[in-house]
N, C-alpha and C positions, 0 to 999 in steps of 0.2 A: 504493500500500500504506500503509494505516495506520502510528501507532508503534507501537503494541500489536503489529500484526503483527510487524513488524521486533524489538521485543523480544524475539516468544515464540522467531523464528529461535536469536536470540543466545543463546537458555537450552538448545534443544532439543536433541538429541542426533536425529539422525534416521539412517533406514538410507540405506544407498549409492541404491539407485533414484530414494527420492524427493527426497535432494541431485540426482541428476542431473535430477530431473527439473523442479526448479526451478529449475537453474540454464538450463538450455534453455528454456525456458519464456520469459523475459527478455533473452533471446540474438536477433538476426538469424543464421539459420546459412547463409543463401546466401552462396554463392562473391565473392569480394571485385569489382571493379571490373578490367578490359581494362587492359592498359597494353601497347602495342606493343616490342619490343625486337630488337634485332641477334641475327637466326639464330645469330650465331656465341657467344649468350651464354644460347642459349636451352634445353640440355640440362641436366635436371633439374628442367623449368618446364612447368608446364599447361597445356595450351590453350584457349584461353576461349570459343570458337566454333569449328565446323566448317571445315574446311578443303576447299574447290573448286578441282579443279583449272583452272588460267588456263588450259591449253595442252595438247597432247597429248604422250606420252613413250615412244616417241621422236616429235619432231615431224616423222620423215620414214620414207621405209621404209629400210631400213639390211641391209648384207649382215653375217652374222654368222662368216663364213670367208671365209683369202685365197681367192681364184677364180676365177671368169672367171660374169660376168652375161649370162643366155642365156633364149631362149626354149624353155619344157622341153619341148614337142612337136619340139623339132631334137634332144633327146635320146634318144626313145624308142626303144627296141633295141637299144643301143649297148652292146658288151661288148668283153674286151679282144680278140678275135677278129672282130671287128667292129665298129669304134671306128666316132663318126660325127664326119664332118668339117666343120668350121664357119669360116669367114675371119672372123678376127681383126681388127677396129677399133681404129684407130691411138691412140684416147685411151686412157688408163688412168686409174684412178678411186681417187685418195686422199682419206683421212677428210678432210675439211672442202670438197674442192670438186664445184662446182655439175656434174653433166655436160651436155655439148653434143651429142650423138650419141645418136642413137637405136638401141637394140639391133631391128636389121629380121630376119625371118624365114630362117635360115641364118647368124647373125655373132652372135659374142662379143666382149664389153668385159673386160676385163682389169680386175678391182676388189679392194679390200684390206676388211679386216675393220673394219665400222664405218662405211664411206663408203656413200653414196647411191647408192641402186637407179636406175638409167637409165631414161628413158621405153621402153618395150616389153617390158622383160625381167621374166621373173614370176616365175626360180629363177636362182640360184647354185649352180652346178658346185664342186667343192672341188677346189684345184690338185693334189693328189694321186692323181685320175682323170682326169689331162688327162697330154696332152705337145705339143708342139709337131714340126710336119714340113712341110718347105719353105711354111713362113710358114703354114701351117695349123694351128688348132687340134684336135689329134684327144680325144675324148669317150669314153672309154672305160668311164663307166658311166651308167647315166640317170639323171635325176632328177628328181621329181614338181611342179607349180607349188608355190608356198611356199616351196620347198626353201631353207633356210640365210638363211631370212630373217625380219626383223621387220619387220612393214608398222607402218604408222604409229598411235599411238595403242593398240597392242599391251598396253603396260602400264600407261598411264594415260589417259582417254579424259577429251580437256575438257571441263568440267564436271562431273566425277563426283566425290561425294564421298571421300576421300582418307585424312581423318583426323577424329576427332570431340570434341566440343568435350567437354572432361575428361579427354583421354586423358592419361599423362605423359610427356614426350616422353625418349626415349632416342636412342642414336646411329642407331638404326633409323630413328627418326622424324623424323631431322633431316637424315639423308641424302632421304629423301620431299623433304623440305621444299626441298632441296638441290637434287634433280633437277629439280624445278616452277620452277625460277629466282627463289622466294622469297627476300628478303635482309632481310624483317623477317615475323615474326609474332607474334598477338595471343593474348598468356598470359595467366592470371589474377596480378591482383599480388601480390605474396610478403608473407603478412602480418607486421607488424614486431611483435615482442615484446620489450616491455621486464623487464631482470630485474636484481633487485636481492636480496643477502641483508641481512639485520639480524642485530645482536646488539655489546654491545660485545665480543664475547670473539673475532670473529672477525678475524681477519687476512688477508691476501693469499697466496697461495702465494709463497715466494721471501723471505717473511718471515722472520728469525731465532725458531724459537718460544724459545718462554715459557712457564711453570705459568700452569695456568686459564684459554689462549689455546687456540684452533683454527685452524689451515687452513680459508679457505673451500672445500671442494671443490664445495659447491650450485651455488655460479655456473658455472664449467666445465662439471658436468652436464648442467644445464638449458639451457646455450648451446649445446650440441652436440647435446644432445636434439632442440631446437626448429631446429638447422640440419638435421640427420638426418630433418626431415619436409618440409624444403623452406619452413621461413621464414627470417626475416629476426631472430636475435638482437640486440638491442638492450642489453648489460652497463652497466649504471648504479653498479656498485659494490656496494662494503656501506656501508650505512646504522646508526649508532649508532642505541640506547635513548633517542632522542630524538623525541617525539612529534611535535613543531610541524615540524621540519628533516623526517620521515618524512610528515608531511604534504604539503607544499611537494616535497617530491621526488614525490611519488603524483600532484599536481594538473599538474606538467609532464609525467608518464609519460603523460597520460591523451591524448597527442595519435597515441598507437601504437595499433594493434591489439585488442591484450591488453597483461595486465601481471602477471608471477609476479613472487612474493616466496618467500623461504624465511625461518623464522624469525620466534618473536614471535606465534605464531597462540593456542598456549595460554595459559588466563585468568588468570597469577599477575599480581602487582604490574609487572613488569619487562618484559612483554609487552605491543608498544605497537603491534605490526602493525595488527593488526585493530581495534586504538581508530583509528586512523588511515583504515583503512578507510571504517568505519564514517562517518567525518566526509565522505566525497569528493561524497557527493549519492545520487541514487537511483536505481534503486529500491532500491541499496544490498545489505548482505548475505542472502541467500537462506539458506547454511546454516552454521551453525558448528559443527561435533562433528556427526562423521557412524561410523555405528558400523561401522568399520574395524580390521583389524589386520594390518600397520601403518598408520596414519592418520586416526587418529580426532579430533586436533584441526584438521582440513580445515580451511578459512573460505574459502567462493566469494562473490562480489557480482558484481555488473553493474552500471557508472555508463553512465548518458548523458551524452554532453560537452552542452555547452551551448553549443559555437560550433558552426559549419556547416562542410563541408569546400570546397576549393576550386572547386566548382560553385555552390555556395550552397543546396548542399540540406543537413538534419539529418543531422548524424555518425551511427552505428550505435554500437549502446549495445556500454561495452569490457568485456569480461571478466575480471576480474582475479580470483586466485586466491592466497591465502598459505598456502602447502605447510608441513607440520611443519618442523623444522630437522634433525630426524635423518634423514641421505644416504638409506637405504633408503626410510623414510617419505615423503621428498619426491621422489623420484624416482617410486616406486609410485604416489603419488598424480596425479603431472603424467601420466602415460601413460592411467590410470585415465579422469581427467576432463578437464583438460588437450587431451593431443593428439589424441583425435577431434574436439572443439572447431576448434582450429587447423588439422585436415585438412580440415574443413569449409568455413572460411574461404579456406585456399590452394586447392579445386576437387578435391583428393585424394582417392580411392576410399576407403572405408573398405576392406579386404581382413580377410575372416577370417582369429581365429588358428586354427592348426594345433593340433590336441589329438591326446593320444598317450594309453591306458590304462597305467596303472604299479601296480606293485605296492608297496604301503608295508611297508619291515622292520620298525616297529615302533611301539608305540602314539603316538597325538601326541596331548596335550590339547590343550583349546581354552575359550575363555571364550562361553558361552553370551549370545546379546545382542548381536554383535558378529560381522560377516562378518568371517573371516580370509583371508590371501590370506598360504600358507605355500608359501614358496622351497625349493625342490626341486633335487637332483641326479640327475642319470639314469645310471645304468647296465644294460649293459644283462644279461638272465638269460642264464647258462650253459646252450646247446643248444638258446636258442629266438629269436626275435626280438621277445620281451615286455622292457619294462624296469623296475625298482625306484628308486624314487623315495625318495633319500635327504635329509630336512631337511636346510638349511641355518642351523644354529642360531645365530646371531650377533648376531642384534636388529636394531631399527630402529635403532641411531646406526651400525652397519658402513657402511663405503666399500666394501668389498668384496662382499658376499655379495650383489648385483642385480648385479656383472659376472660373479659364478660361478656363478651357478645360471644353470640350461637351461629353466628353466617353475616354473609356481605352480600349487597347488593349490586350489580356492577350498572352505573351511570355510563351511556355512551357519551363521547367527547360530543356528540351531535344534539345532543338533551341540556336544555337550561334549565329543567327542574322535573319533577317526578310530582303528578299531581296528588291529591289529599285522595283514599279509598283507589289509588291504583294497584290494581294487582302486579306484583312483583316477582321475578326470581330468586330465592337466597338462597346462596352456595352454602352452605353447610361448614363449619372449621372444624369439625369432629367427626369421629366417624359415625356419628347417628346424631339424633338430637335428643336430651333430658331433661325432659318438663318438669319444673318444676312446682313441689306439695303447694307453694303457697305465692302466688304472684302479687305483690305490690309495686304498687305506681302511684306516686303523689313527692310529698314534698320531704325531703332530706332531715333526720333528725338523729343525733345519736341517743338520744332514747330508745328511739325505733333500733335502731344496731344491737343495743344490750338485746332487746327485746328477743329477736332475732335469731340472735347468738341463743340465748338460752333454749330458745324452740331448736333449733337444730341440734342439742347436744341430744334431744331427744329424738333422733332421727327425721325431722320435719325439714325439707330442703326449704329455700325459698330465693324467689328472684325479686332485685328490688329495681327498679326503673327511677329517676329520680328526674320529674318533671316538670315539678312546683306543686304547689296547692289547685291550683286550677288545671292542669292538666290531670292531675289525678282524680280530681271531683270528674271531667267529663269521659275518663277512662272508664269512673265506676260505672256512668252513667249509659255507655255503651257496653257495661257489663265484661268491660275488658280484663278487668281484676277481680281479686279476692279480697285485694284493704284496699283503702284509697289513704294516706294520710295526708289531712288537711290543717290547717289554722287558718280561715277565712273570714276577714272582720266585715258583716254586715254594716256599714256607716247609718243606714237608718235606724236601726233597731240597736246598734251598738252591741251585738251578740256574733258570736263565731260559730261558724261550722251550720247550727240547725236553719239559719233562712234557706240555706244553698240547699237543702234536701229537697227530692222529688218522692212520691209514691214509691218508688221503683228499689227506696235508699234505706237506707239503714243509719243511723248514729251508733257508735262501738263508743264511749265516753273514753278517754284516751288518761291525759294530766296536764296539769297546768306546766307553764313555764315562763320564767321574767325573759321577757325581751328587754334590751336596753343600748345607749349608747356607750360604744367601747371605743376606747382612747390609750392613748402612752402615760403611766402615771408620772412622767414627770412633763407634761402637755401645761400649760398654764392656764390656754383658752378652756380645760376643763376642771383639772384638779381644781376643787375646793367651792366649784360653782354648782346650784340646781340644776332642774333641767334645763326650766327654760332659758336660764343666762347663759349657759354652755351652747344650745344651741343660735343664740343670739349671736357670740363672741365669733361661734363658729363661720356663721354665715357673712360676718360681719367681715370677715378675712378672707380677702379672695386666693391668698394661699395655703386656705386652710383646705385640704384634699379629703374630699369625702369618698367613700368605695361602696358602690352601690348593690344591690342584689338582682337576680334574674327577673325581667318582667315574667309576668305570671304567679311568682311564690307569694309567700303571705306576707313574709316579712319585706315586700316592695311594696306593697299595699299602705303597709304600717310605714313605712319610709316619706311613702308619695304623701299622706296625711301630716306628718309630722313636718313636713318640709313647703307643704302648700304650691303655689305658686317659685317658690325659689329652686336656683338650680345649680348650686355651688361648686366649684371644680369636683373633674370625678363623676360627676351624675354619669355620665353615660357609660362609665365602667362599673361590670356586672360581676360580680363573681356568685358562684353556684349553691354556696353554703356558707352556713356562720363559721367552717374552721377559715375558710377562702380569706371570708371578708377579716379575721381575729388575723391571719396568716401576714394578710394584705397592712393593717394598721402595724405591727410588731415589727415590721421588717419596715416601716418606714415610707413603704411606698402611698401609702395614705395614711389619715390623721383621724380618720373615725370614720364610724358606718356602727350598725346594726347586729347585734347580734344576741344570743341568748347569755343566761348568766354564767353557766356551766360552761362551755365552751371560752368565755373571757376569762372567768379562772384559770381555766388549764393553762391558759396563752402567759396569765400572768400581765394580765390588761388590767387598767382603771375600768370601772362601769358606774355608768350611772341608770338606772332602773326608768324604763319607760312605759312598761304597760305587760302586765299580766296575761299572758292569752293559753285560750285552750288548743290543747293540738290531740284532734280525735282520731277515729277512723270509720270512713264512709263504707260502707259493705251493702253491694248488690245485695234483694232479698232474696233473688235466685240462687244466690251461693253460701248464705247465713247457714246454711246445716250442711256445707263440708266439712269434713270431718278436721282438716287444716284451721280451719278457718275456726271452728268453736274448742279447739286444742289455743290459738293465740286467746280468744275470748276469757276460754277459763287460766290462761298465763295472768293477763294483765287482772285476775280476781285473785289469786294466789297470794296471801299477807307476806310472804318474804318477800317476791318479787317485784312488790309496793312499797316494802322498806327500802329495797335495794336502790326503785328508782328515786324513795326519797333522801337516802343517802346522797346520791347523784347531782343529786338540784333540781327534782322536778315532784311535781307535787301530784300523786293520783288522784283522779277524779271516781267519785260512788254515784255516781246522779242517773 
């Protein structure tokens, strides 16, 4: 490939097909090299060739009841009314030895389950149609030739093929392998992948954090990802914003397989992945900016090493790959392109995903130009076995939202949004889907979490959706749930939760909890002031930075009220929960917002208390007698689990 080529890669933004299709292109994707190993190490490894059986299984004919070994014409007729009498042969015939006696026309051998059939006899009598009478065997019922036996090579016949080259071997296949007298067989080698993340900001887990530092979590991922397919992970660390050191680390990785990076792939100053890359040799990178979402700053290449491998033939050109550094994004991506690659190499079946049709609750955009691949929740519809596929809105930097979502939706780049109730495709991320005992959708509370927690210790799964208050009231309301939890302040009435009920609904009495304003306790504009002078001072200060909550929760409702007509810096930043908004104040980046009391403790905030509210749960009546559902009912009635939540800082409700 030219530079010019190479160049235009580095500028292009290209769609997902034809990054893949380049990247394969430059690839060897046959199954890697034989390498022999110990049966006993060998489940969960490929087979590289066909499996012949050496021998026959059983390699003799074998009786399969205790009995007596006979010729079955001395049996025929024989009832308990007319038994037939047969003289009895002084040997007896246990599992492992050879017999000496031949079973003659009128005589029975005495044999046990599993030992060898004697020359002449062609069935096994079952000792429970026999008796014995002055040294006679008497036969009291017949039995056909074959009878109670397994002649030899019954279930494996020498030479026959057995097992076939690619298959995976499980305990199934290894017991096969077991019974064939095999003590070594020939797998494909488990491809090694090297993985590193970049950045200075990352840390180790187990680290003390820091402001401006991260938790690696990429590395973990991507190492259990790539052992989850049956390789060989290879963890190199994290690698600083150091080009030359990131080079010199890339040029020894290159003796592996493959080689993922996370991190460093986008084009600012500070991103040195992919200049690194770029240096390793060629044919170098195929695609950088591939139109993804999440993943569009991809960067795939393929080097050729330049030494030979231990035969002295030319190495296979490596694959190397630097994933976004946002957890979602690099994860998406490595599965995406990534691990069919690596299945390739370890002899691994590709297996289709499982797709399920879902119904969308509500409109999603989409950036046109760009395939999206939007993380989904499943629940499933009330009185049918269709499901609704709930976003999982949290972006590409979440750690969370690829281990909670059940499938993805694929957005074509030609689509600017997916309408409300359109039927969908979702690919599946598991190999099945697990519904789960108890679905809620409503508004985020750690209440709710203890709650939760304690129901599942008692085997009660549950999925929680976190929508706001208002999305969970119309969730329950199309019967989408099992709880709805809400805190919804009626302004007319000055009451929560019961105006918003319909016929259809249910109130589940939940607990109270102080909402309030949370601040830095050494803030001036609030320390030492009431409410309303604090919010006075506050608003009074145009740099005084407020951190707001998601439209639709409750506690934006309570926000919008308390703030009226004013709209002080920050209004239009939202965060998702009161740890966001305590997270958001602590670290500086704003100066107050909203939040419960419990949660400003832990944070070690100022609060100043603003309004008591109830936080319930809305319950379809259709669903009030699952058995889920009256197991939480009678939780939140349980007097410890009412102490516990008032230890906590929340107040149970009896009404």
């Amino acid at each position: 490939m030219s530079d010019a080529f190479h160049q235009q890669q580095f500028l292009d933004v290209v769609d997902r097909d034809e990054a893949e299709r380049r990247f394969h292109a430059e690839l060897d994707l046959r199954p890697l090299a034989a390498e022999t190993v110990l049966l006993s190490t060998a489940l969960g490894r490929v087979l590289a060739e066909d499996v012949v059986a050496p021998l026959d299984v059983p390699s003799f004919d074998r009786s399969n009841v205790d009995g007596f070994a006979v010729q079955a014409a001395d049996t025929f007729g024989a009832s308990e009314d007319r038994p037939r009498f047969l003289k009895l042969n002084a040997e007896t015939l246990a599992t492992g030895i050879m017999p000496r006696e031949t079973v003659a026309p009128g005589t029975a051998t005495s044999i046990a389950t599993g030992a060898v059939l004697p020359r002449g006899a062609d069935a096994v009598v079952m000792i429970e149609y026999t008796d014995l009478r002055d040294g006679q065997l008497v036969v009291q019922r017949p039995v056909a030739p074959g009878n109670s036996i397994t002649f030899t090579g019954t279930d494996i016949g020498q030479g026959e093929i057995i097992l076939r080259g690619g298959e995976l071997l499980t305990s199934r296949e290894t017991g096969v392998l077991a019974a064939l007298g095999l003590a070594e067989v020939s797998v494909v080698r488990r491809p090694r992948v090297a993985i590193l993340s970049t950045g200075d900001e990352l840390i180790a887990p187990g680290t003390p954090m820091q402001p401006g530092l991260i938790h690696d979590s990429n590395s973990t991922v991507l190492t259990d990802a790539v052992r989850e397919l049956g390789c060989e992970p290879i963890p190199l660390g994290i690698i600083p914003d150091d080009q030359p050191l990131m080079l010199d680390t890339l040029r020894r990785a290159l003796s592996h397989d493959a080689i993922l990076l996370s991190g460093g792939t986008s084009k600012g100053a500070g991103d040195v992945s992919y200049r690194a890359v770029a240096e390793l040799g060629r044919p170098g990178i195929v695609a950088h900016g591939v139109a993804l979402k999440p993943g569009k700053p991809l960067c795939l290449a393929v080097i050729q090493p330049e030494e030979t491998d231990q035969h002295g033939e030319r190495r296979r050109p490596v694959p190397v790959a630097v994933l976004p550094g946002f957890p979602t994004s690099a994860i998406f991506t490595f599965h995406e392109f990534l691990a069919p690659v690596l299945r390739r190499l370890g002899g691994v079946r590709d297996e289709p995903t499982e797709v399920v049709a879902a119904r969308l609750p509500m409109r999603v955009n989409s950036e046109r130009g760009r395939t999206e691949y939007l993380l989904v929740g499943l629940v499933e519809q009330p009185g049918t076995q269709d499901y609704i596929a709930y976003p999982m809105g949290k972006g590409s930097g979440s750690v969370t939202t690829f281990s909670r979502a059940d499938g993805f939706v694929v957005i074509p780049r030609q689509r600017e949004y997916l309408e409300r109730d359109e039927i969908v495709s979702v690919h599946l991320l598991g190999a099945k889907l697990r519904p789960a005992d108890l679905v809620v959708i409503g508004s985020h509370c750690i209440g709710l979490d203890y709650l939760l927690g304690e129901l599942h210790r008692q085997g009660i799964s549950s999925k929680v959706l976190s929508v706001g208050s208002t999305g969970g009231l119309e969730a329950a309301k199309r019967g989408e749930c099992d709880l709805a939890g809400v805190h919804l302040l009626d302004p007319e009435t000055d009451t929560y939760n019961r105006p918003f009920l319909t016929d259809e609904l249910e109130l589940l009495p939940g607990y109270e909890r102080l909402q309030g304003i949370v601040f830095r306790s050494n803030d001036p504009r609030f320390v030492g002031r009431d409410l309303s002078s604090a919010v006075a001072a506050a608003l009074s200060d145009p740099e005084c930075v407020i951190v707001n909550r998601n439209r639709g929760s409750g506690t934006r409702l309570l926000i919008d009220r308390l703030l009226g007509t004013a709209r002080p810096a920050g209004y239009l930043t939202e965060a998702r929960s009161h740890n966001a908004v305590a997270a958001a104040v602590a670290q500086g980046r704003a100066d107050w917002g909203v939040a419960i009391e419990p949660v400003s403790r832990a944070a070690g905030l100022g609060f100043l208390p603003l309004r008591q509210e109830q936080y319930d749960f809305v319950i379809p009546r259709a669903r009030r007698q699952r058995a889920p559902v009256q197991a939480f009912a009678e939780l939140l009635a349980d007097p410890a689990i009412r102490n516990e939540l008032t230890r906590r800082g929340f107040s149970p409700r009896s009404e």
